[in-house]
C-alpha positions in Angstrom: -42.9 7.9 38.7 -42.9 8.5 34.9 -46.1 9.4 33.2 -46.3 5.7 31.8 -46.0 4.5 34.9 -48.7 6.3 36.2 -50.5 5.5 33.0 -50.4 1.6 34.0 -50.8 2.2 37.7 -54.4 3.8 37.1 -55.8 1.2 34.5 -54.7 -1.2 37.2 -57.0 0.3 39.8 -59.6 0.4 37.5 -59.3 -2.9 36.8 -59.3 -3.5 40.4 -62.0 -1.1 41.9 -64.6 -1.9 38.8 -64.0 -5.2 38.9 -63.3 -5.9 34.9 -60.8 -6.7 32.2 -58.8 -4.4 30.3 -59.0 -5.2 26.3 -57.5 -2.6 25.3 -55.8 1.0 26.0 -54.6 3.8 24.2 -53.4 7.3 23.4 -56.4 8.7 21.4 -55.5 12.5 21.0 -52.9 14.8 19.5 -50.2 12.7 21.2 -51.5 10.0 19.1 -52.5 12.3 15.8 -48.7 13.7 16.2 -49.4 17.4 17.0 -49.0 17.3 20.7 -48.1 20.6 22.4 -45.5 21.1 25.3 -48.2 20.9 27.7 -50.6 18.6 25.8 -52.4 15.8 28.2 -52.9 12.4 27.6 -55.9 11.2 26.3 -56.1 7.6 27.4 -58.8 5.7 26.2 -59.9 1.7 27.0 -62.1 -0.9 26.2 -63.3 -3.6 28.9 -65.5 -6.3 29.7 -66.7 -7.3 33.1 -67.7 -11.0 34.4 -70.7 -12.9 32.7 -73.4 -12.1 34.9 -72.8 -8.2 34.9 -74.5 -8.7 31.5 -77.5 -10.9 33.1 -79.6 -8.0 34.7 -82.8 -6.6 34.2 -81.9 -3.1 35.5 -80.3 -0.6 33.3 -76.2 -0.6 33.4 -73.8 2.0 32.8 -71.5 1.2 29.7 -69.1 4.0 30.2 -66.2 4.0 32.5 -64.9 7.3 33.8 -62.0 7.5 35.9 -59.3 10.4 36.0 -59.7 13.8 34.7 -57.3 16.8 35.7 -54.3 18.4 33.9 -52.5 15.5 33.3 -54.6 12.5 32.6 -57.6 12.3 30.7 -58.7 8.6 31.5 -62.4 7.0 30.5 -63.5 3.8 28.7 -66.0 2.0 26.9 -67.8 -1.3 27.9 -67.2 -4.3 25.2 -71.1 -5.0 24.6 -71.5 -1.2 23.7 -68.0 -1.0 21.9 -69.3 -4.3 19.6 -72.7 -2.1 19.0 -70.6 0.5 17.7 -68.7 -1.4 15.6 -71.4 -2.8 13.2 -72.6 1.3 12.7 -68.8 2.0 11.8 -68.1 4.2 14.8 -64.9 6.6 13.4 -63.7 7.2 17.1 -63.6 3.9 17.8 -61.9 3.2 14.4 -59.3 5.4 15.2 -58.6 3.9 19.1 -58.2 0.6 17.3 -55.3 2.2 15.0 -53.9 4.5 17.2 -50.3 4.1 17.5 -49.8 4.2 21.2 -51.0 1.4 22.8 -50.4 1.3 26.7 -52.3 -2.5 26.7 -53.8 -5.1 24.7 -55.4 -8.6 26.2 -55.3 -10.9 23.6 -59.0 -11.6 23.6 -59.3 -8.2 21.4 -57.4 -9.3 18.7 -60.9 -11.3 18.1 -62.4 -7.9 17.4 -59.3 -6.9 15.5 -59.5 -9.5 12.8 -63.0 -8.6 11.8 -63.1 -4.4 12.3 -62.1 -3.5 9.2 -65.1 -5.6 7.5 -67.6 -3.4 9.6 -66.4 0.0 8.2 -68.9 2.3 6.3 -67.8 5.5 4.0 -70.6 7.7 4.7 -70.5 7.8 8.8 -67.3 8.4 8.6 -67.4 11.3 5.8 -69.9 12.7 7.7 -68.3 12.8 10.8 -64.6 14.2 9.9 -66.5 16.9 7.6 -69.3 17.8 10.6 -65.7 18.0 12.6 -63.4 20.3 10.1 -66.3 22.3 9.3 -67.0 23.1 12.9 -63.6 23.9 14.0 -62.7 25.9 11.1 -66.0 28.3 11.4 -65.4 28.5 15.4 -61.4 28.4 15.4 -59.9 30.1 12.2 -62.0 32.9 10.6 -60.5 35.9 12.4 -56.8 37.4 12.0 -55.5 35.8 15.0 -55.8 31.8 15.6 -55.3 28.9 17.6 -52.7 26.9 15.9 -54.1 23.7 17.0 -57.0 24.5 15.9 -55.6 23.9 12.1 -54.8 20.2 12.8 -58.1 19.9 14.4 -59.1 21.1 10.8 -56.7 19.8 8.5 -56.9 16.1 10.2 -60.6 15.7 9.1 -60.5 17.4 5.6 -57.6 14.7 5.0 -59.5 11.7 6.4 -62.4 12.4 4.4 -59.7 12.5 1.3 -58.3 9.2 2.2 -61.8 7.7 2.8 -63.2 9.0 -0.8 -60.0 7.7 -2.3 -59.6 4.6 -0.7 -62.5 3.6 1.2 -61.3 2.1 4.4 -60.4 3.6 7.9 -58.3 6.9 7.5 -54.8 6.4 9.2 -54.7 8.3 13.2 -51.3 9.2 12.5 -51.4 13.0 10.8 -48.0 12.6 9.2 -49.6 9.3 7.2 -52.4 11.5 6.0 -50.1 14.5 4.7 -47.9 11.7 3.3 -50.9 10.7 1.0 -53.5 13.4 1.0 -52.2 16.4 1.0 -51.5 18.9 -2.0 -47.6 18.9 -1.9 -47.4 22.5 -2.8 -48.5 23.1 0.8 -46.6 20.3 3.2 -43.4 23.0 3.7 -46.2 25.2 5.4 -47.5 22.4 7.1 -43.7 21.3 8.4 -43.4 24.7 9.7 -46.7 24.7 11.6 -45.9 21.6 13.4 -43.0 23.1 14.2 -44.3 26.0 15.8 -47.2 23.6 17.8 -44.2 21.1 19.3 -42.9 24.7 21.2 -46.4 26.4 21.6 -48.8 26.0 24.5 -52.1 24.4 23.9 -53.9 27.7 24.0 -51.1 29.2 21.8 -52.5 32.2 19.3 -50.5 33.5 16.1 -51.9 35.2 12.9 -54.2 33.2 10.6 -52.2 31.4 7.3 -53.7 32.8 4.8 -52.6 29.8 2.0 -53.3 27.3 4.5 -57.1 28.8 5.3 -58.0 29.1 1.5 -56.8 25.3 1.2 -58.9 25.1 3.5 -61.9 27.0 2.5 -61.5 24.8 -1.2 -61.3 21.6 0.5 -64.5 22.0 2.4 -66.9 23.1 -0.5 -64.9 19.8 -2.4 -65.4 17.2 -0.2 -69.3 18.8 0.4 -69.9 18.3 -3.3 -68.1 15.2 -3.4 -69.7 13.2 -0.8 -73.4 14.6 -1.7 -72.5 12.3 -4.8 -71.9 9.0 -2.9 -74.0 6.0 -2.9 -75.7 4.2 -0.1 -73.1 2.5 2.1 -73.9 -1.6 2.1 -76.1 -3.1 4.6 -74.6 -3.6 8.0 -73.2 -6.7 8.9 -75.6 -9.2 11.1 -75.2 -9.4 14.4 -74.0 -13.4 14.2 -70.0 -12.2 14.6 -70.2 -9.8 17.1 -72.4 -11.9 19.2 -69.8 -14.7 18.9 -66.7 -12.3 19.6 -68.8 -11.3 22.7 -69.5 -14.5 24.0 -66.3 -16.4 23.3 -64.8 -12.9 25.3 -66.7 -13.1 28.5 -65.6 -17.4 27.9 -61.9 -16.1 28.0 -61.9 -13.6 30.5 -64.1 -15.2 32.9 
C-alpha cells in the first residue's frame, strides 16, 4: 500500500467511525511548504461536517477530530461550524489549508466556503502571527554556531509571508518557492537554493553550522517588519455573520 493509499484509507474510516463528511483534506506541512526532509511526515489536515442534529444539542461538543499520530501520519481535523468561526477572525492556518497545494480531497459543498475566503482575510492577525512564529523559532532554533537547518524555513517562511502580506495584502502563498520568487532579496536566493538542497538529503533533526548571511537577513528582517507593522492601521470590521450562517446551513442541506 502506498502512502496515498493509506492517506485515503484513514480519512475513509474516519468518515466511517465519526459518522461525518469530509470537506476537505490536505498536506499542511513542509511537504506542502516545499522543504520536506527524507524522513519528513505527513501532515494531513481536514475539515468536516457531521449530520444536522449533531449541531442541535444542549451539551458541549467537541469540534476537533483527532485520529492518527505516529511516525508516519499526522492526521486531525477541524469541525465546519468552528472552521466558519475562524474564518470571519482571518485564521492564517486555516488560510493556508485552503491554499495548500496538496489536496488528498475536496467535496464540492466547500467550494461554498472557497468563493467567499479570501473576502474574510485581515492584515494584522496574520502579521502578527507569522512574526510571533519567525521570531520564536529564530531566538530558540538559530542563535548558536550549530543549527537545525529546518529551523531556517521555519524562519524564513514567516519573515516572507509577512513581506507578501505588507506588500500585497491578501493571503501569503503556502508554497515557499512562491514566496522567494516574490519576497525575497535576490542577492540571497543562491544561498537559499543550496540550503534546500542540503534539507531534501538531511534528516529532520539534521544540525550544520549557522549561515552567517542568511541569519543577519534575518536579524534585519525581523526589527523591519517590527517597525513596519507597528505602523499599520486598524484592519476593517469583520464581516457579519449572514454568509457564514448561509454557507453553514445550505452545507448540512447538501450533505445531509
Amino acid at each position: 500500500m502506498t502512502i496515498q493509499d493509506r492517506i485515503q484509507s484513514e480519512l475513509t474510516a474516519i468518515e466511517e467511525k465519526e459518522n461525518l463528511t469530509i470537506l476537505l483534506a490536505v498536506e499542511s506541512g513542509s511537504r506542502a511548504w516545499g522543504f520536506a526532509s527524507p524522513d519528513s511526515d505527513y501532515d494531513v489536515r481536514f475539515i468536516y461536517i457531521r449530520p444536522r442534529d449533531y449541531y442541535l444539542r444542549l451539551e458541549k461538543r467537541r469540534d476537533v477530530c483527532e485520529w492518527a499520530l505516529d511516525d508516519i501520519l499526522d492526521i486531525n481535523g477541524w469541525d465546519f461550524d468552528k472552521t466558519l468561526r475562524l474564518l470571519r477572525s482571518s485564521n492564517p492556518t486555516l488560510f493556508e489549508w485552503m491554499s495548500s497545494p496538496i489536496v488528498y480531497r475536496k467535496h464540492p459543498v466547500f467550494n461554498m466556503l472557497m468563493a467567499n475566503s479570501d473576502e474574510f482575510f485581515l492584515s494584522i492577525p496574520g502579521l502578527h502571527h507569522y512574526l510571533h512564529m519567525a521570531e520564536g523559532n529564530y531566538r530558540e532554533f538559530l542563535k548558536g554556531d550549530l543549527v537545525k537547518l529546518k529551523k531556517y524555513f521555519y524562519v524564513l517562511r514567516p519573515i516572507l509571508a509577512c513581506r507578501h502580506i505588507l506588500s500585497v495584502g491578501t493571503p501569503p502563498p503556502m508554497r515557499f518557492s512562491d514566496l522567494v520568487e516574490a519576497q525575497m532579496d535576490r542577492a540571497l536566493i543562491p544561498e537559499i537554493n543550496t540550503l534546500l538542497k542540503q534539507k531534501e538529503t538531511t534528516s529532520e533533526m539534521g544540525m550544520a553550522l549557522k549561515i552567517v548571511r542568511i541569519n543577519e537577513y534575518i536579524e534585519a528582517s525581523l526589527a523591519y517588519l517590527n517597525e513596519e507593522i507597528s505602523k499599520q492601521s486598524p484592519d476593517k470590521p469583520k464581516k457579519p455573520w449572514g454568509v457564514l450562517n448561509d454557507i453553514f446551513l445550505r452545507a448540512l442541506d447538501i450533505t445531509g
